[in-house]
N, C-alpha and C positions, 0 to 999 in steps of 0.2 A: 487247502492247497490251491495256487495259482494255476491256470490254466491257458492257453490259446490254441489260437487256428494261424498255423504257421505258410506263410505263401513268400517263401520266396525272403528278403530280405523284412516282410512282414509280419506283425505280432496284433492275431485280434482277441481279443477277449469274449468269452459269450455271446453277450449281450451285442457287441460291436460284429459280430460275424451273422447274428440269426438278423439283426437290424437292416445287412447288406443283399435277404431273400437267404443267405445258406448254400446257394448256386457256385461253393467253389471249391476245387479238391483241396485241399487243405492236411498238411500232417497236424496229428497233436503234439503238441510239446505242454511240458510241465514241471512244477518242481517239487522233485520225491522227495526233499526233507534228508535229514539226517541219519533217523529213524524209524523202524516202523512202531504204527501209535494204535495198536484197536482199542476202539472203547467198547462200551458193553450193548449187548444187546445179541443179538443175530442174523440181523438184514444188515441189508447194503450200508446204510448208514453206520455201522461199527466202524466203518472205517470213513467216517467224515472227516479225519486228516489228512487223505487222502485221494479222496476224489474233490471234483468244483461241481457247478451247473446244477449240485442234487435237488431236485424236487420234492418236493413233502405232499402230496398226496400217498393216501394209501388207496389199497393195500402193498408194504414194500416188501422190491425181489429182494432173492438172497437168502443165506443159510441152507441153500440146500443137501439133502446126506449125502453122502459119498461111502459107496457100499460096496463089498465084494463080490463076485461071480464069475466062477470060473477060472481062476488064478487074475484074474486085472479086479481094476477098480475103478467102479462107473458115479460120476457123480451127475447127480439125478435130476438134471435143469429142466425137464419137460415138470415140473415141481412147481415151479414160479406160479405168480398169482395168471396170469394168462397162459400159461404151458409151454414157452420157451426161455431161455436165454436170452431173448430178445427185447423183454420186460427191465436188465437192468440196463442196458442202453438207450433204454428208452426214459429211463429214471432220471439220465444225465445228457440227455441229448435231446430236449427241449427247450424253446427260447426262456426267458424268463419272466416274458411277461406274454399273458390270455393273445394269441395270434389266431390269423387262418392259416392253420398248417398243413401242406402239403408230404405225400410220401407216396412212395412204389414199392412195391410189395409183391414175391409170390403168398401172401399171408399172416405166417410171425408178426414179422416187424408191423405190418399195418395194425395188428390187432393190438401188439404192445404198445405201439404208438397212441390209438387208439383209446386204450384203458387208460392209460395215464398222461393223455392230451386232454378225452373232457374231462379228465375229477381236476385238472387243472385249469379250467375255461377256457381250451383252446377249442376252435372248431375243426375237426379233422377229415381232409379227403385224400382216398386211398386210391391211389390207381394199380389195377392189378390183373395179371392176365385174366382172359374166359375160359382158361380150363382150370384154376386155382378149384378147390375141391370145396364142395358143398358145404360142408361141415365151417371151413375158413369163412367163409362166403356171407352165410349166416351170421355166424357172431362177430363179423363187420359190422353187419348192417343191425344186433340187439345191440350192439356196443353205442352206434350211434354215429355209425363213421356215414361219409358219402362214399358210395363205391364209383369208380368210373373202371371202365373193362376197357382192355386194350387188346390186340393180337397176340400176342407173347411177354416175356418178362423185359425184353430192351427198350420194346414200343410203349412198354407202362412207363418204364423210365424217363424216356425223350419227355411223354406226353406228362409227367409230372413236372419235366425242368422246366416245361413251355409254361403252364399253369401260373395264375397267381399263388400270391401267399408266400408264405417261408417255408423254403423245400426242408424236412428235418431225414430224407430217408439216406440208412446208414451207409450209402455208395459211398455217399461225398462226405457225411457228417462227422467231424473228427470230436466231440464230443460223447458219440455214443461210446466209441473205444472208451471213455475214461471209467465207467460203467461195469464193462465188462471185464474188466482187466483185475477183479475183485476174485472172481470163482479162485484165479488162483493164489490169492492172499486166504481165502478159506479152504483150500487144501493145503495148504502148508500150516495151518491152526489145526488140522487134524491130525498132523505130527505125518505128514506126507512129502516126498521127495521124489517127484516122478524121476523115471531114466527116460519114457518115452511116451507122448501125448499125440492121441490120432482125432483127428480132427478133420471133421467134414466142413468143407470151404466151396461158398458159394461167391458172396461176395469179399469173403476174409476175414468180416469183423471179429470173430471168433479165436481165429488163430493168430490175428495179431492183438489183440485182447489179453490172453493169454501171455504171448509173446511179451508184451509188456509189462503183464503181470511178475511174471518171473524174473525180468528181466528186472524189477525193481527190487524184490527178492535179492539179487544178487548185491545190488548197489548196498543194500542194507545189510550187506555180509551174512544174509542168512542162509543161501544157499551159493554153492560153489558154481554150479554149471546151470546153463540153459538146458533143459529137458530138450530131446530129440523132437521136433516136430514132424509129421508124418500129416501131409495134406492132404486129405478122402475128395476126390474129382469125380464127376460123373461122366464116366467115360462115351466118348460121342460130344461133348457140350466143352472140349475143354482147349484151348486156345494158350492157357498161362505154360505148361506144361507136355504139352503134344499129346495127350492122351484118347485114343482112339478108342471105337467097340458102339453099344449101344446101350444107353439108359433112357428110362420113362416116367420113373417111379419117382426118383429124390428130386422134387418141385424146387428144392432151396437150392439145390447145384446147379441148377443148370443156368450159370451166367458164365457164357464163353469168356470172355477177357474182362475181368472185373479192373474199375478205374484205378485200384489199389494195386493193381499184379505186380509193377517192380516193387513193391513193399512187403509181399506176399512170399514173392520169390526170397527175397533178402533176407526175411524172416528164418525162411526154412533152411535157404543154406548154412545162415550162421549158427542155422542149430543144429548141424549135421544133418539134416533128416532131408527127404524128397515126399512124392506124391505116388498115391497108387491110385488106380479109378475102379470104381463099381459099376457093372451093370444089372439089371433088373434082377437075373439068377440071384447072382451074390445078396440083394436088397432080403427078395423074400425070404431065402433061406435066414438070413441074419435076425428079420420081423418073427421068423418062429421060433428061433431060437431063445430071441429077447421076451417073449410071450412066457416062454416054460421058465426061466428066469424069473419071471415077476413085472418085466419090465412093461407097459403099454407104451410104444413107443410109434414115429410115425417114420416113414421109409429114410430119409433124410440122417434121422439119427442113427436108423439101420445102416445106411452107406457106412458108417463110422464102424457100428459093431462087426462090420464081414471084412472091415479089413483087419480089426483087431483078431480076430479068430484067422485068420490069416500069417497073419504075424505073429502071433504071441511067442510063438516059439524062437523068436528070431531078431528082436529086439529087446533094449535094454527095460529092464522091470525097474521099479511097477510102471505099469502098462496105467495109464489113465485113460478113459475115454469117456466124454461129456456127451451125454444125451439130450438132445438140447430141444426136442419139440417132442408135443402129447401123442399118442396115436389116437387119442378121442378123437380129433380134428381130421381123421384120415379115416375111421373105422369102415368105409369100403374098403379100403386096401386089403384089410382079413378077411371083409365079407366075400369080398369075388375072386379071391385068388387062391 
């Protein structure tokens, strides 16, 4: 599959965008083909006709279950070889040749970036708030990343665009979308047709991931509609949406006006769907819940599951909802609370 970083009456290709530092919003554009083509296997790679940028180090994201509980259906991303979602954008959204690569991160993404920055020769530095959580922190710094701490998650940002190297973190990086946009070509191989998909949104990669995933789905006459989008905000932290109250807990939401918001927005409207927010109540109740379930998940993903228990009753089924980081990474959150 062809790929670019679209700016404007511009068309960059990989190579020519991570070449230029990475330093530029950019949408993706690409070309879906005719057909959909999976080949075999179970990772990301089954579908190498349709993603670009993929990388071959291992170990590769992807294939993860997609399970019931509760009357919805959770597919199990906190699975991936580093324990988010965040691992297959990370797969497609590195330069393609050994760099010094730059990112900002409350965690995830640094560590995805990370794991499959060195098995690929790159040198990776994470800048990341100083309250990001012990456990994230750590296997930074086994992974082999350099850490640099910033005050918050917007000041890690600035302080990574300032930075040398080639910035790869998902704000700006329209490659990683191409990555993620797979989870939902592997639920619809499970013989799945969501009505309605909730989705915790920090920076957005996720829900426009998705967005696009489906959205190729359609091209491909596979499925009729876009699934309802339903955008989980941390309420307090949210600018895209108006959403007010108070959250502390879901690390990955809290980016007040992500770079992507009119895309974000667009996204949701055209899928009929709006935002709800979460506050810390709603998290840990949702973490207990996910616990008796089976689920080890960490609050971020919780935001998602308390609104799904929220709604279930009151949007269209099946109900999806992607858990997208470990709670190994977080395990104070159960311990003190």
């Amino acid at each position: 599959m062809r790929c670019w970083a679209k700016l404007g009456g511009t068309r960059l290709g990989p190579e020519e965008y991570f070449a230029q530092g990475g330093r530029i919003l950019a949408r993706l554009e690409y070309d879906v083909g005719d057909e959909f083509l999976p080949l075999g296997g179970r990772g990301i790679s089954r579908y190498a006709m349709h993603i670009c940028n993929a990388g071959s180090a291992a170990p590769e994201p992807g294939g993860t279950p997609l399970v019931e509980a509760g009357g919805m259906l959770f597919k199990l991303e906190y699975l991936n070889p580093s324990g988010s979602f965040k691992d297959r954008g990370a797969f497609t959204g590195l330069p393609p040749t050994p760099s010094d690569v730059v990112v900002d991160s409350s965690g995830n993404a640094g560590i995805s970036f990370t794991l499959y920055g060195r098995a690929a020769g790159h040198r990776v530095t994470v800048y990341t708030p100083r309250g990001v959580s012990e456990g994230k922190r750590r296997l930074l710094e086994l992974l082999g990343a350099e850490v640099v701490f910033a005050r918050d998650r917007e000041e890690a940002h600035r302080m990574a665009l300032a930075a040398g190297g080639v910035y790869v973190g998902h704000w700006l990086n329209p490659f990683f979308l191409v990555g993620v946009r797979t989870i939902a070509y592997e639920v619809y191989e499970e013989g799945v047709v969501p009505g309605s998909v909730i989705v915790p949104v920090g920076s957005g990669s996720l829900l426009l991931g998705l967005y696009m995933g489906f959205r190729d789905l359609m091209e491909w006459g596979l499925v009729d509609d876009l699934p309802r989008l339903i955008a989980v905000r941390a309420a307090g932290h949210d600018e895209l949406f108006g959403i007010g109250g108070h959250c502390t807990l879901a690390e990955g939401l809290m980016i007040p006006s992500p770079p992507r918001g009119p895309e974000i927005r667009r996204a949701v409207r055209e899928s009929g769907g709006w935002a709800e927010g979460v506050e810390d109540e709603d998290i840990l109740k949702a973490l207990k819940w996910s616990l008796k379930k089976g689920f080890i998940i960490e609050p971020t993903s919780a935001s998602a599951v308390a609104v799904a228990l929220r709604l279930r009753d009151r949007v269209e089924e099946p109900v999806l909802v992607p858990l997208t980081g470990s709670g190994l990474k977080r395990s104070e959150t159960f311990l003190n609370k």
